[in-house]
C-alpha positions in Angstrom: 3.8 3.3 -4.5 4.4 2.0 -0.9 3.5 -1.3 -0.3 1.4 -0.9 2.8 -0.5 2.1 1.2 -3.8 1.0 1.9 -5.8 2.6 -1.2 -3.6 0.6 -3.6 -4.4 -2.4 -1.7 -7.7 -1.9 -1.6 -7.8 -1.0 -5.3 -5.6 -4.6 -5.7 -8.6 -5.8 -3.9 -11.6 -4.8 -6.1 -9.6 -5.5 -9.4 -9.2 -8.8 -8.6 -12.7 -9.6 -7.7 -13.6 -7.5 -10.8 -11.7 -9.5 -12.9 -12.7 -13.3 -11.2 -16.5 -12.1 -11.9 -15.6 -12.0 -15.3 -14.1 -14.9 -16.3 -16.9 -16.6 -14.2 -19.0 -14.8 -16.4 -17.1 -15.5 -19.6 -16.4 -19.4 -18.5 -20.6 -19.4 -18.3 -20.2 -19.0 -22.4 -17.7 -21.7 -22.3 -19.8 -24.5 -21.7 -20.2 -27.7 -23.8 -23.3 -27.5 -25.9 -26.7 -27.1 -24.5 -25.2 -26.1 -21.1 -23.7 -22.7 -23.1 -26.3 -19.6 -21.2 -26.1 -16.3 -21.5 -25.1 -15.1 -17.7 -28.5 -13.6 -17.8 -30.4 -16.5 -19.0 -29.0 -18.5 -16.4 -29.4 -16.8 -13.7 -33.3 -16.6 -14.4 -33.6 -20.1 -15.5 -32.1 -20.9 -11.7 -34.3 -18.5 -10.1 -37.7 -20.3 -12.2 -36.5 -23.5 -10.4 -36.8 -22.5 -7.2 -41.4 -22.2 -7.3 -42.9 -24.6 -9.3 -45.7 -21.8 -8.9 -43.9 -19.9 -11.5 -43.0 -16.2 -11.3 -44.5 -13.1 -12.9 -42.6 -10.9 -15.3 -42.6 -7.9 -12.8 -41.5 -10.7 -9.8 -38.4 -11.9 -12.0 -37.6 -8.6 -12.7 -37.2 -7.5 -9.0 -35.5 -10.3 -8.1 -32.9 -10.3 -10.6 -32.3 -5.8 -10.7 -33.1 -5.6 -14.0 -36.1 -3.9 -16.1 -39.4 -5.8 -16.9 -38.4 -5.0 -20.4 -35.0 -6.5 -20.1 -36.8 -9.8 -18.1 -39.2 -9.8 -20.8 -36.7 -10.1 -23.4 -34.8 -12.8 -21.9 -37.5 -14.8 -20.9 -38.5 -14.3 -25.1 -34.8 -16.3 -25.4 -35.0 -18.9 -23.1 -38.3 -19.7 -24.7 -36.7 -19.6 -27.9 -34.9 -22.9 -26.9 -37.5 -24.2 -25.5 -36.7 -24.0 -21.5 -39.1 -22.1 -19.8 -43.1 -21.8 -20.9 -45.8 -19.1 -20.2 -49.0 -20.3 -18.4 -52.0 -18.3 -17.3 -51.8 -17.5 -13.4 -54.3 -19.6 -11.6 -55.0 -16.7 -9.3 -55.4 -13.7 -12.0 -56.8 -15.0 -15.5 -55.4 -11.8 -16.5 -52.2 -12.3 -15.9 -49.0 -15.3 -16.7 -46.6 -17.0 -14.8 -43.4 -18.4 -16.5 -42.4 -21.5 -15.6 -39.2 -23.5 -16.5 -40.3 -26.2 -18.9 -39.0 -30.0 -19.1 -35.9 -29.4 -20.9 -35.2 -26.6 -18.7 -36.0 -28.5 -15.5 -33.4 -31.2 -17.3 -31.1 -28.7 -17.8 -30.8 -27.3 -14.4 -30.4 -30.8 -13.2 -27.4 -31.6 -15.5 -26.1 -28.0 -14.4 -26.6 -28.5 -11.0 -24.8 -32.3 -11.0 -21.9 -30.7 -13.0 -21.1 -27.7 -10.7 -19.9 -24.4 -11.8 -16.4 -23.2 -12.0 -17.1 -21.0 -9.4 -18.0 -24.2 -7.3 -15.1 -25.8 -8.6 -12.3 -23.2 -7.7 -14.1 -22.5 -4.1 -13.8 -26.3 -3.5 -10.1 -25.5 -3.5 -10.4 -23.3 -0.3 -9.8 -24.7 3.1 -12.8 -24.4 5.8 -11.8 -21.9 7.5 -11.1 -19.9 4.4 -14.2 -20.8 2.9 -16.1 -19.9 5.6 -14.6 -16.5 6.3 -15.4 -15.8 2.3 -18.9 -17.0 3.4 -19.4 -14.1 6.1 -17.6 -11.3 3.9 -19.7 -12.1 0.8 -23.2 -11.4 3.3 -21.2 -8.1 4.8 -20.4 -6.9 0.9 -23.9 -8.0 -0.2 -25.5 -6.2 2.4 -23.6 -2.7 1.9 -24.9 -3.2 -2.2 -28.2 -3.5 -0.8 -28.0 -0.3 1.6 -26.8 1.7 -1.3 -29.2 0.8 -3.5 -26.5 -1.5 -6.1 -28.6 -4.7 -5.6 -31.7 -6.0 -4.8 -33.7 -9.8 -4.8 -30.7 -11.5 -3.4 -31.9 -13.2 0.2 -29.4 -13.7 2.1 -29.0 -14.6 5.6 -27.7 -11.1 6.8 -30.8 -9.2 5.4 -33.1 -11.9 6.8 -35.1 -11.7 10.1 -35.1 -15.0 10.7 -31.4 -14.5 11.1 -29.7 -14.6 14.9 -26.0 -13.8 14.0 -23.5 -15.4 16.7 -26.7 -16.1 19.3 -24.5 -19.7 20.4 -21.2 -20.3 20.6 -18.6 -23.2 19.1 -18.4 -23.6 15.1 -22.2 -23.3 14.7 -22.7 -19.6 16.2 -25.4 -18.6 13.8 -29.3 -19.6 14.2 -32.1 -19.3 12.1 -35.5 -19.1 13.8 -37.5 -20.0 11.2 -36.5 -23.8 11.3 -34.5 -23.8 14.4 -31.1 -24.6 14.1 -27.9 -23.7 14.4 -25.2 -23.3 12.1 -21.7 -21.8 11.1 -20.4 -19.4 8.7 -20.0 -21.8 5.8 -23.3 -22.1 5.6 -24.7 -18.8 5.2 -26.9 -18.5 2.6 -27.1 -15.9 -0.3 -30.3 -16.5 -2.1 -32.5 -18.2 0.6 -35.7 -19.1 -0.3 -37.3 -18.7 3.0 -35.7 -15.5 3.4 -38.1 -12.7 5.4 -36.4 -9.5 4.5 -35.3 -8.1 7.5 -37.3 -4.4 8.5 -35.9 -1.2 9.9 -34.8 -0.4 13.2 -35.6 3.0 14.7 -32.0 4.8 14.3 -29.9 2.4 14.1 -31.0 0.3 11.1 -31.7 -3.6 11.7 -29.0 -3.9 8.6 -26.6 -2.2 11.0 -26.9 -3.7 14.3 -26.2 -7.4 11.9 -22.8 -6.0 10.1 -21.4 -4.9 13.6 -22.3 -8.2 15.1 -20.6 -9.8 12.2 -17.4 -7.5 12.5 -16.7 -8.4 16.5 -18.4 -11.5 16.0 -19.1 -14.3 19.2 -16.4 -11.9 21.4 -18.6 -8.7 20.9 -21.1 -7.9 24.3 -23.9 -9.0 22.7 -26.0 -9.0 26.3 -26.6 -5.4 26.5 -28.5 -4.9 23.3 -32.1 -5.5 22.1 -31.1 -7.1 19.1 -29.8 -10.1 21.5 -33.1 -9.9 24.0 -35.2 -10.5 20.5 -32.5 -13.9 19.5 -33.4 -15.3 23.5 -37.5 -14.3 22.8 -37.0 -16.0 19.0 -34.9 -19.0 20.5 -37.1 -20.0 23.2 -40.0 -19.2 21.7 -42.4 -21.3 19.0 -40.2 -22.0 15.7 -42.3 -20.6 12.7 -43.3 -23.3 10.4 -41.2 -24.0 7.3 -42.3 -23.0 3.8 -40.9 -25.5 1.3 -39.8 -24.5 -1.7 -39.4 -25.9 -4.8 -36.7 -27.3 -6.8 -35.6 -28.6 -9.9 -33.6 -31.1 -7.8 
């Protein structure tokens, strides 16, 4: 095999992020005591800390790319050890919201102060790095999305809020719905303000934001519409900020 083939590098490439997903994953098992979740249970206790509205079965289920049946039977385990709770919706008798309870607020706080080993081994990255991780992670996530592999994640690419390199320096990005600029480290994955972003007329909105992403601040941004909308959204009136909720 030739080093410079690029197939087997890219192969290298996917195997290795294959394999760090799963020790993440496994590592999630690993944890002392009460902090020990199921990958799945985890990542909908997180999610149920975001609204202190609470979230539907069929909401959950969207978010996270799984069946209502699968959500159902997770949320069935997490209330099992007592961290989430079931509570009529306030706007549809008919219907129930799950909320996390008070151990599982407690618990998300204790998770949340101790970091995960995925925080852990990014902390050993150096800015630039991380932040260069930080813009391929919202070009990969963005592809899954296209081709129908993920869905519910929010992220900052997929978001119409989103003005990719509309400035200059080491905060290019800006975000129109609380106006302000930022850089690439903090892009967001999972925003809770997130607008998903609609669909361009042949070129797709999704589209025009990877190839700005890919030259980046040296691209001609001046020509297109997509830049005439970030000076219209940058000097016009910043949308008010939704707040959301946290278990922080």
């Amino acid at each position: 095999m030739a080093v410079s083939d690029p197939a087997y590098h890219l192969r290298q490439t996917a195997l290795g992020l294959e394999r760090l997903a799963g020790l993440l994953r496994a590592q999630q098992w690993r944890e002392p005591g009460e902090h020990a979740l199921h990958p799945a249970q985890r990542a909908l206790l997180e999610l149920l800390g975001e609204d202190k509205r609470g979230w539907r079965v069929g909401e959950l289920a969207q978010r996270l790319g799984v069946s209502a049946a699968s959500a159902s039977d997770t949320i069935a385990a997490l209330e099992a050890r007592e961290l989430v709770r079931r509570a009529r919706d306030p706007d549809d008798g008919r219907a129930v919201r799950v909320h996390p309870s008070r151990r599982g607020l407690a618990w998300l706080r204790r998770s949340r102060a101790r970091g995960g080993t995925g925080e852990r081994l990014l902390a050993t990255l150096a800015p630039d790095d991380l932040a260069a991780f930080s813009r391929s992670l919202q070009l990969l996530i963005l592809q899954a999305q296209r081709d129908g592999l993920a869905t519910g994640l929010r992220t900052c690419a997929g978001c119409e809020f989103f003005r990719p390199f509309a400035g200059g320096g080491e905060a290019p990005h800006y975000c129109a719905l609380v106006g302000a600029a930022f850089g690439d480290a903090q892009l967001r994955v999972d925003c809770a303000e997130q607008r998903p972003r609609g669909m361009d007329v042949g070129m797709s909105a999704a589209d025009a934001v990877a190839q700005r992403f890919r030259t980046g601040a040296g691209g001609d941004n001046d020509n297109d519409n997509d830049n005439h909308n970030d000076k219209t959204s940058r000097s016009g009136r910043t949308p008010p900020r939704r707040h959301s909720a946290s278990a922080e």
